[in-house]
N, C-alpha and C positions, 0 to 999 in steps of 0.2 A: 428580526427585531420587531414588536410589536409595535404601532404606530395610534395605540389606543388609551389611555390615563384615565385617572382620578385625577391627578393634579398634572401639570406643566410650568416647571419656572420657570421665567425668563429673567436671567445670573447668575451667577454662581460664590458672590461675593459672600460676606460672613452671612446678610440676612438670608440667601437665597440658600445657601446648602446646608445651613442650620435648619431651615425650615424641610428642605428635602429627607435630612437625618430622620425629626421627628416624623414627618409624614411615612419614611420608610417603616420608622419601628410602630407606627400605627396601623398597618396594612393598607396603606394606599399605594396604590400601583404609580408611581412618583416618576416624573421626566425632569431633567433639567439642562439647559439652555447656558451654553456659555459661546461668545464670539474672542475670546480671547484665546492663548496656547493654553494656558495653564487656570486650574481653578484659582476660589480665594478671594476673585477680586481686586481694588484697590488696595484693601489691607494688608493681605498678607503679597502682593506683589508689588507696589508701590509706595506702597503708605507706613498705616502701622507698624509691620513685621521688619522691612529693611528700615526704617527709620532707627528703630530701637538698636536695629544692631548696629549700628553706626555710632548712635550716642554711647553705648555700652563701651564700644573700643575708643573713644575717642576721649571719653574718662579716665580711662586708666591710662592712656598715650598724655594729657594732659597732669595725672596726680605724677606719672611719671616724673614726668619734666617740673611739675612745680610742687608736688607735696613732701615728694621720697624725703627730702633733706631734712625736714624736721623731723622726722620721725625715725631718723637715725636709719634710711636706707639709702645708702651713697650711690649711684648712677651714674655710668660712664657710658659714651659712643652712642646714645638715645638716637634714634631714628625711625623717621614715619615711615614706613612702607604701605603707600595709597594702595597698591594694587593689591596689596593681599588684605588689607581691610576691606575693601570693596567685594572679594574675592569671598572673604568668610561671611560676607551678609549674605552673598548671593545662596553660598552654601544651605546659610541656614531658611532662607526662602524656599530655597527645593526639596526640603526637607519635609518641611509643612505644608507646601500645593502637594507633594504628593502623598501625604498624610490625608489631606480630605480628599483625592483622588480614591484612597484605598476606602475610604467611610462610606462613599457611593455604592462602591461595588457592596461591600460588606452589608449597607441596607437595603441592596436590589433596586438601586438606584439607576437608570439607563441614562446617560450624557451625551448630549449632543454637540459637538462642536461647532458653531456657526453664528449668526446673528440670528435673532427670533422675532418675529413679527408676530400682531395679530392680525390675523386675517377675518375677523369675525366671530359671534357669540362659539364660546368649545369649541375654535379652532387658531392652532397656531404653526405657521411655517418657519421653518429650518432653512436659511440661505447658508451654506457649507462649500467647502473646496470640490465636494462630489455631487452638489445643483442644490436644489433645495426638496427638502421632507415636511408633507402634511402630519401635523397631529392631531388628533381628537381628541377630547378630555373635559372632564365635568366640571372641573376649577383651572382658573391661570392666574399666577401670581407673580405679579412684577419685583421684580429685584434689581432694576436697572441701578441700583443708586448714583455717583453722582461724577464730577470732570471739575478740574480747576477752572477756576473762573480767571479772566483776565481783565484790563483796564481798556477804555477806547484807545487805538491808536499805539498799543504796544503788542508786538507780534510775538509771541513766544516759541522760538524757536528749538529750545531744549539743548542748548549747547553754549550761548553765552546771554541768551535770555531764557530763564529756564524756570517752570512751574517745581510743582513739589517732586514730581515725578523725575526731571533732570536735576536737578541736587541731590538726589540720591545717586548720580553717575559721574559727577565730575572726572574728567582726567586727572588734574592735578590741582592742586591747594589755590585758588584766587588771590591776588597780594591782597585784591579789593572787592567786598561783596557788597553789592545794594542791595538790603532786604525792605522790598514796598509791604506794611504788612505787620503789626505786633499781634497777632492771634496765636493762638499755639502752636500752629504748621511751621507758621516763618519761626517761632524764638528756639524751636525746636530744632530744626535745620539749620540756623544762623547760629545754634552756638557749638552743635555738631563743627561746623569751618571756621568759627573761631578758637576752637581749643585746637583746633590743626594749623592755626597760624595767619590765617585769614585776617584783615581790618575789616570789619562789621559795623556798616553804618544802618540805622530803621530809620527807614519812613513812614508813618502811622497819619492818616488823617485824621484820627480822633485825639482828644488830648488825654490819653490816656494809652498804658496796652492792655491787651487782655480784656477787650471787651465782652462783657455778662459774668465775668470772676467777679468774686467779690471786691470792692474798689480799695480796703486796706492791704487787703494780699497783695493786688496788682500794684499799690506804690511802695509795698517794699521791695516786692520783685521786681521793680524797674532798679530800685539803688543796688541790690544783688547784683543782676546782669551787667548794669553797669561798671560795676568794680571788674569784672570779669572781662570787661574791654567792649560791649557792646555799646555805642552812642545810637543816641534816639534823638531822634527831630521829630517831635508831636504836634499835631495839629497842620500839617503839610497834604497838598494835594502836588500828586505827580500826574504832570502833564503830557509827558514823554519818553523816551530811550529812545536816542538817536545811534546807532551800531557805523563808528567808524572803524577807521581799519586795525588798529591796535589797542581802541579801548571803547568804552561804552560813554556816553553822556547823558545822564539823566538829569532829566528838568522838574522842577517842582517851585510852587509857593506857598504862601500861606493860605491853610484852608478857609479862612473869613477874609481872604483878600490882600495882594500886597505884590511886592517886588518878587520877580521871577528870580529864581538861583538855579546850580548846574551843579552836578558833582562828577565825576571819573570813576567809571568803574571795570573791573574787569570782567566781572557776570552779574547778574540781576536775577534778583530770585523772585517773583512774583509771586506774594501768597495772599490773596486777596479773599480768599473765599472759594466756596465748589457750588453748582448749579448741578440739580437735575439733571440727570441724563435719561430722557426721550426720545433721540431722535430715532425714525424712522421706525416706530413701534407699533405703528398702524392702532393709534388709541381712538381715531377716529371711525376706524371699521364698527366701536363697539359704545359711540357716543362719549367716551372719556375728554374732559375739557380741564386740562390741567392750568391753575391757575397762571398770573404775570412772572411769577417764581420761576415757573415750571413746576412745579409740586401739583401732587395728584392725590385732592383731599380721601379722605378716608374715614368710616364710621366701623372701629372696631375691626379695623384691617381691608371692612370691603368698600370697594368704590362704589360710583354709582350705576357701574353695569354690574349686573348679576352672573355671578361666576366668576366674576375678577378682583383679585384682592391684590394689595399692597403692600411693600414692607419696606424699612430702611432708610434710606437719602433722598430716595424720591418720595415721599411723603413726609407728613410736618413731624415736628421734634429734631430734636440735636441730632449733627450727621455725628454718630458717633458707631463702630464697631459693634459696640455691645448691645448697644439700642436696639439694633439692626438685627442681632442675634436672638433678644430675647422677641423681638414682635415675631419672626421665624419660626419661633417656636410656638407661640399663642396663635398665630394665625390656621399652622399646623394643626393644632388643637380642635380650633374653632371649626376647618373646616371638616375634622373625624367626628363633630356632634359633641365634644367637651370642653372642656370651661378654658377659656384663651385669655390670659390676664398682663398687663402690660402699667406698673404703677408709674406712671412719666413723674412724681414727687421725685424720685427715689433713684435716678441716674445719674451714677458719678460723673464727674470729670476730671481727667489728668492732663497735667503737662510737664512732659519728662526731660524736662530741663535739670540740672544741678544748679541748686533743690529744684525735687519735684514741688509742683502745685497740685494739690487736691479739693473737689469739694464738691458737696451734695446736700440738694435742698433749697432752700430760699438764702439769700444775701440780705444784708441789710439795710440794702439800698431797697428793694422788694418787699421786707415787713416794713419799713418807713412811710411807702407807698401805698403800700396794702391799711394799712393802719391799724396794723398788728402790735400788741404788745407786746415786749421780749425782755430776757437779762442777756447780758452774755460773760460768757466764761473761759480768758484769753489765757496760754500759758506759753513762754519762749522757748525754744529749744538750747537756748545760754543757758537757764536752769538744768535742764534734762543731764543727768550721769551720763548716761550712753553718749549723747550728742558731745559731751566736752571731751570723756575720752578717743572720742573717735576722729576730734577737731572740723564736726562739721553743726556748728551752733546756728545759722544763717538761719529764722524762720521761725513759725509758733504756730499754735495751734486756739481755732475759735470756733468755740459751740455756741451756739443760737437757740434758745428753748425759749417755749410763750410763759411769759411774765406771771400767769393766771397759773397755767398748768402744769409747768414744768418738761414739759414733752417735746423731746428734741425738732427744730424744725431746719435746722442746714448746721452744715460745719466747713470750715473753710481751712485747710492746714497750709502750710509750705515748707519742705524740710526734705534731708534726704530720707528717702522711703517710703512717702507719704504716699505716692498710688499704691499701694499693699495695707499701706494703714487705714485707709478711709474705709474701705469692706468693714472691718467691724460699727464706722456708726451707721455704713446703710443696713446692718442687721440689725442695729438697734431700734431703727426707725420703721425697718418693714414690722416690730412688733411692737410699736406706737411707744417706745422709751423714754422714759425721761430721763435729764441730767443725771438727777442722782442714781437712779439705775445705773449707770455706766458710772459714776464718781466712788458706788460703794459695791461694781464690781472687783475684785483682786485681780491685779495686774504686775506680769514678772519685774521683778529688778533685777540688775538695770536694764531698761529694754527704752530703746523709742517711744513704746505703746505708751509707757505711762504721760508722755504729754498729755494723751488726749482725755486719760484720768483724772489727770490737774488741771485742766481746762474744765473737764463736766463739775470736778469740786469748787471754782472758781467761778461758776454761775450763781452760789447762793455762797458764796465769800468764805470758803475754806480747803483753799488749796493749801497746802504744805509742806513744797517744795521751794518755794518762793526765796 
């Protein structure tokens, strides 16, 4: 095995092995670095990929039990079976670590199994079960991305105090879930163990959830979830989890100050946020000075040593998957001699709750700020055919276009299906579209899509569905 490169990644999360794919099919002689069993990363082994399948079966274990009747399908002897839910995620996790397992080999990809360091400018070591491996190589690209974050003074244990990573493994259903946390990770996981039976309390220190969503999405989606059984205590700082022997005690009070209170729980899901992951990366062999974040700025992928570039959660921009995929692939680019493009306007976001949340672009708390002009063009999903035949109305959809020009500048949906539906406005937007572009495209009936029709007609006052 040669111990020579063009490039060396250290991860193999979605940025790092998306960028290895394309550097393969570019003829770079490509190494990549992983300290885990399995490729993929947090996404596809902790994160996104088991998360999904959890919420997937947990819907349908949930319409079960509470929709079938109206819809004239009678249901008898319903039962959860935890283990083989758990069981079919794991499934479909091994499916797709070994699906980019097989992408390596296929684009002469060489994988090293270990922790990676740098040891210095074009050189990085391999700490492995069989000692460690020198590499040489013209480029190194960090892909560390990132680790949950925790609060002072709460230990996360991953068994009854448990990050995102243990929620994805419970043994058995909680009667009582503390979820510290209204970002997407917790609403996403908290209502995953709510529709399995779970009492779901949120502690959120902001008075709001869904911090940087747009702020009318976030307060319908708080009375959503709510109906759904989730309670939220807003504006709370938690001080503690005291783990006694048969239950948990969590302490919190008011975040501007006030009377302490206690609550009982049976697990604690802490989902507070992910930090950087650096350690022991050796960034200092090569002058790297990662800011108070940990984030490890970057101009155009590269940092400020030469020969070492960045991608994903360790560097600024949303920790998100895709993100991480597409800089991967621009960096890839960049460092074959061609053109590496990365539009940070233009990155969705989802939260695959029932309804999902979607949306991309600017809010309008952000043109308010910005002192942007705009119309906007709102349409509910109670009007939409499809959403009333289907009995799922919960949700609407809002385009944001500038006031002057018409050219779409964010859209904010919440509805079921909406991570699938948002793809068409970032195509609209990567070709600088306006509303009516998209209001006097033809859209199928009955379909979901047409909300977002009657939204873009509904910026210049001629929706029709109304």
């Amino acid at each position: 095995m040669s111990d020579t490169f063009d490039v060396v990644i250290i991860g193999a999360g979605p940025g790092g092995y998306n960028c290895a794919i394309r550097c393969g099919q570019l003829g770079l002689k490509t190494a990549i670095i992983e300290k885990e069993p399995t490729l993929g990363g947090t996404c596809l082994n902790v994160g996104c990929i088991p998360s999904k399948a959890l919420l997937h079966a947990s819907e349908y274990y949930s319409a079960a039990a509470r929709d079938f009747a109206s819809m004239g399908i009678e249901v008898s002897g319903l039962k959860l079976n935890l283990e083989q839910m758990l069981a079919q995620k794991s499934d479909a996790v091994k499916g797709l670590t070994d699906g980019v397992a097989f992408l390596m080999k296929k684009n002469k990809v060489e994988v090293f199994k270990g922790a990676g360091r740098i040891a210095g400018p074009g050189k990085v070591v391999v700490s492995g079960a069989a000692g460690e491996t020198t590499l040489q190589t013209r480029n190194i690209v960090i892909a560390t991305g990132s680790v949950p974050t925790s609060l002072p003074g709460i230990q996360i244990d991953e068994e009854r105090v448990v990050s995102s990573t243990g929620a994805l493994s419970l043994k058995q259903v909680p009667k009582k879930l503390i979820l510290i946390g209204a970002g997407v990770i917790g609403l996403e996981l908290g209502s995953v163990w709510r529709r399995l039976g779970a009492e779901v309390v949120v502690l959120e220190y902001l008075d709001r959830i869904l911090p940087g969503a747009d702020g009318e999405i976030a307060k319908q989606a708080q009375r959503v979830f709510a109906k759904q059984g989730l309670e939220f205590k807003l504006g709370v700082k938690v001080t503690g989890v005291e783990k006694l022997k048969s239950k948990l005690k969590v302490s919190y009070e008011p975040a501007a100050g006030g009377e302490a209170q206690a609550l009982d729980a049976d697990v604690v899901l802490v989902a507070v946020g992910r930090r950087p992951y650096t350690d022991g990366l050796g960034l200092e062999t090569v002058g790297i000075n990662p800011d108070k974040r940990g984030m490890i700025a970057n101009d155009h992928f590269r940092t400020s040593a030469d020969g070492v570039w960045v991608v994903g959660d360790v560097t600024a921009g949303p920790m998100l998957a895709h993100k991480a995929e597409d800089e991967g692939v621009a960096c890839a680019e960049l460092i074959a001699g061609k053109a590496g493009h990365v539009d940070y306007g233009i990155i969705p976001g989802v939260v695959y709750t029932r309804p999902e949340i979607a949306w991309v672009g600017k809010t309008e708390e952000e043109l308010k700020a910005e002192g942007v002009a705009y119309q906007v063009g709102r349409f509910p999903f109670t009007a939409n055919s499809r959403a009333r035949t289907n009995h799922d109305t919960d949700g609407f959809v809002k385009i944001l276009a500038g006031a002057s020009t018409d050219r779409v500048l964010g859209a904010h949906l919440m509805g079921v299906g909406v991570g699938e539906m948002i793809a068409e406005i970032c195509v609209a937007m990567e070709f600088g579209a306006s509303s009516e572009d998209i209001a006097r495209t033809c859209h199928p009936h009955p379909t979901l899509t047409e909300a977002i029709r009657q939204a873009a007609m509904g910026v210049e006052g001629w929706t029709m569905q109304m």
